[in-house]
N, C-alpha and C positions, 0 to 999 in steps of 0.2 A: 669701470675705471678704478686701477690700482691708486690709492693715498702712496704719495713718496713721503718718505720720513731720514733724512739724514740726519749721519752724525759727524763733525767736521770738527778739526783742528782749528781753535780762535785764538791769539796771543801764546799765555800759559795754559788755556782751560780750553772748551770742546763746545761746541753745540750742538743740539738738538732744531732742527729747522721742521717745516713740514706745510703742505698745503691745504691740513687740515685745519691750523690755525693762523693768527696774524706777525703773534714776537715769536722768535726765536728761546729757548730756555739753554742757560747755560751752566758749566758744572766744571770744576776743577780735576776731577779724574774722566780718563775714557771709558774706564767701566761703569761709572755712575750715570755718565750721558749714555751709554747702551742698554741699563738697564731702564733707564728713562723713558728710551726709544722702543723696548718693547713690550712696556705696557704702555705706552702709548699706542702700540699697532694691537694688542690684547683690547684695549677700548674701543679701538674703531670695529675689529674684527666683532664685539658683542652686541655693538650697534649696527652690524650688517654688511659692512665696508670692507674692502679686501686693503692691503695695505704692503708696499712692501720697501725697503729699510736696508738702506745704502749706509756702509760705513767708512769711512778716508782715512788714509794715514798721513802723520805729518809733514809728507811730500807729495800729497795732495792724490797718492795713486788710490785705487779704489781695491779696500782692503779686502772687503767682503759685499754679500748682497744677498738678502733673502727674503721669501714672501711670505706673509701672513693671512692666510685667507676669511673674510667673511663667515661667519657662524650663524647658521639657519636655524631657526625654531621650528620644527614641526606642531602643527596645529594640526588639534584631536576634534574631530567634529563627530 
């Protein structure tokens, strides 16, 4: 199961939501809350977690959307 990680128009500033954690993080530019958002899905993905990262425009339409996949450790026996 993919982690969703949104980035969403809030007042003047943006959020960062996700069902990986409980608050929300917010940020005053939209690039700041995107770049937020993908290492945020960079974290999940090195912890095993596939993850993928919805972003909105300020008419609620959905701007973009892409996935970040899980990163596997090979183990040397």
């Amino acid at each position: 199961m993919s982690r969703i990680i949104s980035v969403k128009p809030v007042g003047d500033g943006w959020s960062v939501q996700s069902d990986a954690f409980d608050s929300e993080m917010m940020f005053l530019s939209g690039a700041k809350a995107e770049a937020a958002a993908r290492r945020l899905a960079k974290t999940l993905a090195k912890s095993g977690q596939d993850s993928e990262i919805r972003i909105f425009l300020r008419d609620g339409a959905l701007a973009g959307q892409f996935a970040v996949r899980a990163q596997h450790m090979a183990v040397a026996v």
